[in-house]
SEDRENNU-488015 format. One line per field, with one value per atom (N, C-alpha, C): chain; atom name; x, y, z. Coordinates in nm, 3 decimals, m for minus. Each point is the difference from the previous one (the first is absolute). Layout:
N
c A | ...
a CA | ...
east X | ...
north Y | ...
up Z | ...
//
This chain:
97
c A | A | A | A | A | A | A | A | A | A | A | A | A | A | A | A | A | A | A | A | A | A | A | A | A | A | A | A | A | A | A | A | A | A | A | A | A | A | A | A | A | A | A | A | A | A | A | A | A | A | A | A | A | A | A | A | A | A | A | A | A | A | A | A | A | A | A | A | A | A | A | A | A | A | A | A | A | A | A | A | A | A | A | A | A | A | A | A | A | A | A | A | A | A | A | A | A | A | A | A | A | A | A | A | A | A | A | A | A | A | A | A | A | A | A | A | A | A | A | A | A | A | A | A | A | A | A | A | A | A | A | A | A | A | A | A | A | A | A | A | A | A | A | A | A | A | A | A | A | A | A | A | A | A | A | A | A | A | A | A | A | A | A | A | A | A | A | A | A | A | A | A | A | A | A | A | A | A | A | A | A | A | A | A | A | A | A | A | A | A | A | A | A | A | A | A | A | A | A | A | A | A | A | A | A | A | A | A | A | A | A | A | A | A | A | A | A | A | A | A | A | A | A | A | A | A | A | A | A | A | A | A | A | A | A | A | A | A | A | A | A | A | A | A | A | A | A | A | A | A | A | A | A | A | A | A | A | A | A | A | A | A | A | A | A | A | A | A | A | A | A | A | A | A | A | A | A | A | A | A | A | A | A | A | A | A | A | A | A | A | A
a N | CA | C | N | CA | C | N | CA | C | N | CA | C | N | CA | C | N | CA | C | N | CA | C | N | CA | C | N | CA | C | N | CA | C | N | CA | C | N | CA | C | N | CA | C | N | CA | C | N | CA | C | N | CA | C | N | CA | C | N | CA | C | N | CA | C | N | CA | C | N | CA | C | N | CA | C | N | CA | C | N | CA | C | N | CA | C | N | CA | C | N | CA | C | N | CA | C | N | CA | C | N | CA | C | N | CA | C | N | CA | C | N | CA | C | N | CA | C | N | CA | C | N | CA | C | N | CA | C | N | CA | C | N | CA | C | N | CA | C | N | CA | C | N | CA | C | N | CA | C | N | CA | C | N | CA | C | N | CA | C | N | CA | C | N | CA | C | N | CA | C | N | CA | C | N | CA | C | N | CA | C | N | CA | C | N | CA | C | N | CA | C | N | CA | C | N | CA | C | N | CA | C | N | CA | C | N | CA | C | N | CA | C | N | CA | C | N | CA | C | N | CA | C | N | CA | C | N | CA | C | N | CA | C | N | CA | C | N | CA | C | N | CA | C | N | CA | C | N | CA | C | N | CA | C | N | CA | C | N | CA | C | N | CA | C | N | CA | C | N | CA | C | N | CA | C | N | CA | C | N | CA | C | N | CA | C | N | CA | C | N | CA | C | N | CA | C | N | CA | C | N | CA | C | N | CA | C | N | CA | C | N | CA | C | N | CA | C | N | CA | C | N | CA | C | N | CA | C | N | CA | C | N | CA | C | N | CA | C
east 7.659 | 0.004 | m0.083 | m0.045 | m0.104 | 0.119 | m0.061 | 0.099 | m0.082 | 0.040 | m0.003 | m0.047 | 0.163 | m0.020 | m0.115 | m0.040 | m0.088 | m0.147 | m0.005 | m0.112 | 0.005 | 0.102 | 0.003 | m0.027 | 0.084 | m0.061 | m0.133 | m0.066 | m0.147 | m0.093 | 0.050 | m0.041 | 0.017 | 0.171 | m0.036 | m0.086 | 0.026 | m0.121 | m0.118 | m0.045 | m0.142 | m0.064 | 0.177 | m0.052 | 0.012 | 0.037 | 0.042 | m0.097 | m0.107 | m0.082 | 0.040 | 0.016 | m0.003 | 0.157 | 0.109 | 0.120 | 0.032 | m0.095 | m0.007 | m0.067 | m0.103 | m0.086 | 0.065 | 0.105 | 0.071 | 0.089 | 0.011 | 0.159 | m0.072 | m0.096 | m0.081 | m0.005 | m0.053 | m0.046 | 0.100 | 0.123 | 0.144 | 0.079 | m0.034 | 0.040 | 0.009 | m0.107 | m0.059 | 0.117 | 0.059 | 0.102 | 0.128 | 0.031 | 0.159 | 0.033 | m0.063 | 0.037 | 0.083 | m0.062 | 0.036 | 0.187 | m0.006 | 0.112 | 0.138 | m0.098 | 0.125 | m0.016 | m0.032 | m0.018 | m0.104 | m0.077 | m0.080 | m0.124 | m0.085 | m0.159 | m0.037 | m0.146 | m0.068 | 0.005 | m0.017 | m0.002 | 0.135 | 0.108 | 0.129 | 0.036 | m0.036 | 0.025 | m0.063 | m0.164 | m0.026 | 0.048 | 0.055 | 0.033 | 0.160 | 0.076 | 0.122 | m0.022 | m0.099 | m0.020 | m0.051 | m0.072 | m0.090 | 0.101 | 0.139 | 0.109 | 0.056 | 0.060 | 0.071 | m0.057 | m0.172 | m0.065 | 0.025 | m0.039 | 0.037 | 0.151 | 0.046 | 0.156 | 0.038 | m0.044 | m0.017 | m0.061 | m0.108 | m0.084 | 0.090 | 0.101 | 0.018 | 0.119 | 0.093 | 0.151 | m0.090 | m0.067 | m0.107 | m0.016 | m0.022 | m0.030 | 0.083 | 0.166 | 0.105 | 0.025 | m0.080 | 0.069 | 0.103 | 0.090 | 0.128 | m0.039 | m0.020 | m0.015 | m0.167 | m0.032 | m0.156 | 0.006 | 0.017 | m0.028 | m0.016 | 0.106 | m0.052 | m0.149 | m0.005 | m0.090 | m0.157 | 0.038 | m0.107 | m0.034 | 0.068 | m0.031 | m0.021 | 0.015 | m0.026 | m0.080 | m0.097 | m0.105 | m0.141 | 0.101 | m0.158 | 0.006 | 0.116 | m0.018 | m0.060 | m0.121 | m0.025 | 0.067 | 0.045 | 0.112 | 0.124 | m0.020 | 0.145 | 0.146 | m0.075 | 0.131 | 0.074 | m0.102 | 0.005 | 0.114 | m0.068 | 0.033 | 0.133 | 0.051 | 0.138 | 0.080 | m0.045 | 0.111 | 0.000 | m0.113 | 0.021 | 0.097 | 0.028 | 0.088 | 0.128 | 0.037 | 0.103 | 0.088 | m0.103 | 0.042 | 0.021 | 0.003 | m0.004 | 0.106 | 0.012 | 0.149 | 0.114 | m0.011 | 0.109 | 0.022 | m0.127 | 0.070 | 0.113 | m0.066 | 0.049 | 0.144 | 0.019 | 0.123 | 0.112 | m0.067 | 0.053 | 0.062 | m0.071 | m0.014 | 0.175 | m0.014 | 0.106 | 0.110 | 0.016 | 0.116 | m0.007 | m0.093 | 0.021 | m0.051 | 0.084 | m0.021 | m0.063 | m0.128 | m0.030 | 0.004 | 0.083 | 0.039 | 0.110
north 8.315 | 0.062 | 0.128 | 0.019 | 0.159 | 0.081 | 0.134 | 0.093 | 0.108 | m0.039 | 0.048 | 0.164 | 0.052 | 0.147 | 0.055 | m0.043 | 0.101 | m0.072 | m0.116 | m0.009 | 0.094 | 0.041 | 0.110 | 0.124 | 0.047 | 0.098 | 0.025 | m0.074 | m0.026 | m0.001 | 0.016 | 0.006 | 0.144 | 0.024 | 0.191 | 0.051 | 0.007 | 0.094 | m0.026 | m0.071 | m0.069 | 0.096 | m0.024 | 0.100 | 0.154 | 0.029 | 0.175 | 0.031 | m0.022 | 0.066 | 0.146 | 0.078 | 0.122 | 0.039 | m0.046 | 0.005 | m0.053 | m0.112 | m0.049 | 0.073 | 0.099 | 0.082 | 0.110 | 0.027 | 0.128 | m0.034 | m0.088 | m0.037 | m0.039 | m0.058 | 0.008 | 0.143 | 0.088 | 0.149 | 0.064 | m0.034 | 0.109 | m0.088 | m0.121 | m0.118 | 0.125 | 0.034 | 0.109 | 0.093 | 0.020 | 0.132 | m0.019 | m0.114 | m0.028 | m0.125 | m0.091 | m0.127 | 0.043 | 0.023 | 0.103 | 0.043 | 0.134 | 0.005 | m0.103 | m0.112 | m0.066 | m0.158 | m0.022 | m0.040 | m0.149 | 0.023 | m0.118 | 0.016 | m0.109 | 0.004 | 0.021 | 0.075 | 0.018 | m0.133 | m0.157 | m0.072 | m0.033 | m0.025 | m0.006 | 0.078 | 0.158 | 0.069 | m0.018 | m0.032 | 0.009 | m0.147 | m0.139 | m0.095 | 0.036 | 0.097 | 0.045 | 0.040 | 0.132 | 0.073 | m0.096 | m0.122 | m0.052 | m0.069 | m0.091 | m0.031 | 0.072 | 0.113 | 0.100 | 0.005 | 0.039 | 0.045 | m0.141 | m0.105 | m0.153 | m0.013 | 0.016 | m0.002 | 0.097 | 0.119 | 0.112 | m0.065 | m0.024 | m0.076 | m0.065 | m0.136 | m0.104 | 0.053 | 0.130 | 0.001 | 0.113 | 0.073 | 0.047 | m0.070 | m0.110 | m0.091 | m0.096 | 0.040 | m0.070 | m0.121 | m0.038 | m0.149 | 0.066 | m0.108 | m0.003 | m0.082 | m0.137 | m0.073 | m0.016 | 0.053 | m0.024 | m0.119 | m0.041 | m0.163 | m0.035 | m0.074 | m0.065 | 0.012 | 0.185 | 0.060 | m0.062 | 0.019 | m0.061 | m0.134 | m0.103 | m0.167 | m0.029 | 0.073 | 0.016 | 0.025 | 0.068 | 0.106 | m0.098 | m0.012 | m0.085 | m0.159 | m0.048 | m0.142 | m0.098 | m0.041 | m0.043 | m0.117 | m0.072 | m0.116 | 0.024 | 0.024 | 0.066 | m0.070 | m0.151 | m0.078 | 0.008 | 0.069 | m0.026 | 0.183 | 0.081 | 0.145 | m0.007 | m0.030 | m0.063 | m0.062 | m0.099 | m0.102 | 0.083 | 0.103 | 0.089 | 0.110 | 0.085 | 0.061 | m0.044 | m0.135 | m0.009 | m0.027 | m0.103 | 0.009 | 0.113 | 0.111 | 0.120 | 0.068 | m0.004 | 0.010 | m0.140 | m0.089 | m0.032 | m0.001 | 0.018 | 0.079 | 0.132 | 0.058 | 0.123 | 0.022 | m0.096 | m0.053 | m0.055 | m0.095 | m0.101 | 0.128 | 0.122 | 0.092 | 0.069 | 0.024 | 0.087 | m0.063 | m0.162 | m0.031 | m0.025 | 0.003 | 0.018 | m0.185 | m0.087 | m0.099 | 0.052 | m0.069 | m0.055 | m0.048 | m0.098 | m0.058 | 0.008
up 9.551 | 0.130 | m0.004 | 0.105 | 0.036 | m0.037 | m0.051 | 0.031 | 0.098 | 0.158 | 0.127 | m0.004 | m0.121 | 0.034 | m0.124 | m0.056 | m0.119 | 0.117 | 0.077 | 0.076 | 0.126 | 0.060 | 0.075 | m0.053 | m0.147 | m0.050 | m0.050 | m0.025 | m0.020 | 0.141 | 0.113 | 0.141 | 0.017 | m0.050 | 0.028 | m0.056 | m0.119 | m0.127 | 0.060 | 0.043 | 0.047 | 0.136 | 0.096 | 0.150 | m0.026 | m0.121 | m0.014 | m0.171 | 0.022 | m0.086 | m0.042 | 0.038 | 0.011 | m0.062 | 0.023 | m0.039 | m0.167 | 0.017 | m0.123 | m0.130 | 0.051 | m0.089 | m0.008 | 0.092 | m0.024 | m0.134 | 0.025 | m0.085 | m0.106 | m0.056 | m0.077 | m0.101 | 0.084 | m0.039 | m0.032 | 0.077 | m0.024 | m0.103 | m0.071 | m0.143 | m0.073 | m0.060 | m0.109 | m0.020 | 0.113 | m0.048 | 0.022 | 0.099 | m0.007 | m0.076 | m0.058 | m0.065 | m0.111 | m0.113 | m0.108 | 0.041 | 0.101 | m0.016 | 0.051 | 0.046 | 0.058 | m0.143 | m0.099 | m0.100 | 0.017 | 0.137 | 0.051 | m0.084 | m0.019 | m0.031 | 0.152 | 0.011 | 0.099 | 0.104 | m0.042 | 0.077 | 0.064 | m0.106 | 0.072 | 0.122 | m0.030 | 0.110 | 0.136 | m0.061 | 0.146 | 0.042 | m0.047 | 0.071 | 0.057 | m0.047 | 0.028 | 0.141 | 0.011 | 0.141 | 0.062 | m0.026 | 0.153 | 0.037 | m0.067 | 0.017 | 0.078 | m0.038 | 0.101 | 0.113 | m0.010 | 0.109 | 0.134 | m0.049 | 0.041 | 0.087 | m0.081 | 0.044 | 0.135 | 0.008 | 0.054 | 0.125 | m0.041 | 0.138 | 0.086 | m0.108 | 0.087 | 0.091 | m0.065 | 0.007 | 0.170 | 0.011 | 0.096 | 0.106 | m0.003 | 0.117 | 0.017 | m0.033 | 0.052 | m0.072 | m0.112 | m0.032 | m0.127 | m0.024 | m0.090 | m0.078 | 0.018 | m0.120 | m0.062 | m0.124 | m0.004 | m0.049 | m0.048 | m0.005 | 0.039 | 0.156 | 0.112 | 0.048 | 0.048 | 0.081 | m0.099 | m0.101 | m0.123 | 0.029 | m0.019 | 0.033 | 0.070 | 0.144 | 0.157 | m0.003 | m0.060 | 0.037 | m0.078 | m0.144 | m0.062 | m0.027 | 0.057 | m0.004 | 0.105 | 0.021 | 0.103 | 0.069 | m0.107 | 0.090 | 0.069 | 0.091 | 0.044 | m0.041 | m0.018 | m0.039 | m0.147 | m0.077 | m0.141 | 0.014 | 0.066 | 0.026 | 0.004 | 0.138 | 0.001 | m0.077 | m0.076 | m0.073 | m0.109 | m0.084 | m0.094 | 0.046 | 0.099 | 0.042 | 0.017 | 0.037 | 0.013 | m0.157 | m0.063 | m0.120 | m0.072 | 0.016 | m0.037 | 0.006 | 0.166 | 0.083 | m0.091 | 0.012 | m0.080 | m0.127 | m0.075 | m0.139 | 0.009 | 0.108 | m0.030 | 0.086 | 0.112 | 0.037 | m0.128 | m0.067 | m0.091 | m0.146 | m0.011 | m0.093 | 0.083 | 0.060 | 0.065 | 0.061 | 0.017 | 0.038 | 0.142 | 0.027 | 0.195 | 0.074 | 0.018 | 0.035 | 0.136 | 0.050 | 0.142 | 0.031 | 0.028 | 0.100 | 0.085
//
């Protein structure tokens, strides 16, 4: 299966050049104290930064908003979401029906 959200996150980093070179430039001095290599960190912040975005423009679940966004079959979109939803139904006990 795609994984939706590292293809969305690869869409942010892509539209925010500039955010990305910051976080780049500011690696050098905070990775270190937080016990990251330079790359970890900056994939940590474009994460945050990502997340930030999505929780910004009102969506709750990124996943969904993810498979929605980059799956072009809508049918395939759906039946992956729902399956998703009932794992995570099936995880917690919550019959639907």
């Amino acid at each position: 299966m795609k994984d939706y959200y590292q293809i969305d996150l690869d869409e942010f980093i892509k539209d925010n050049p500039a955010l990305y070179y910051q976080v780049r430039k500011d690696a050098g001095l905070h990775s270190e104290a937080l016990g990251l290599t330079v790359p970890e960190f900056v994939s940590f912040k474009m994460k945050e930064a990502h997340s930030k975005s999505l929780l910004s423009m009102g969506i709750q679940d990124s996943f969904e908003y993810c498979v929605d966004k980059h799956e072009p079959d809508s049918e395939l979109a759906s039946k992956i979401i729902n399956e998703r939803r009932q794992k995570i139904n099936d995880l917690l006990g919550i019959d639907d029906q």
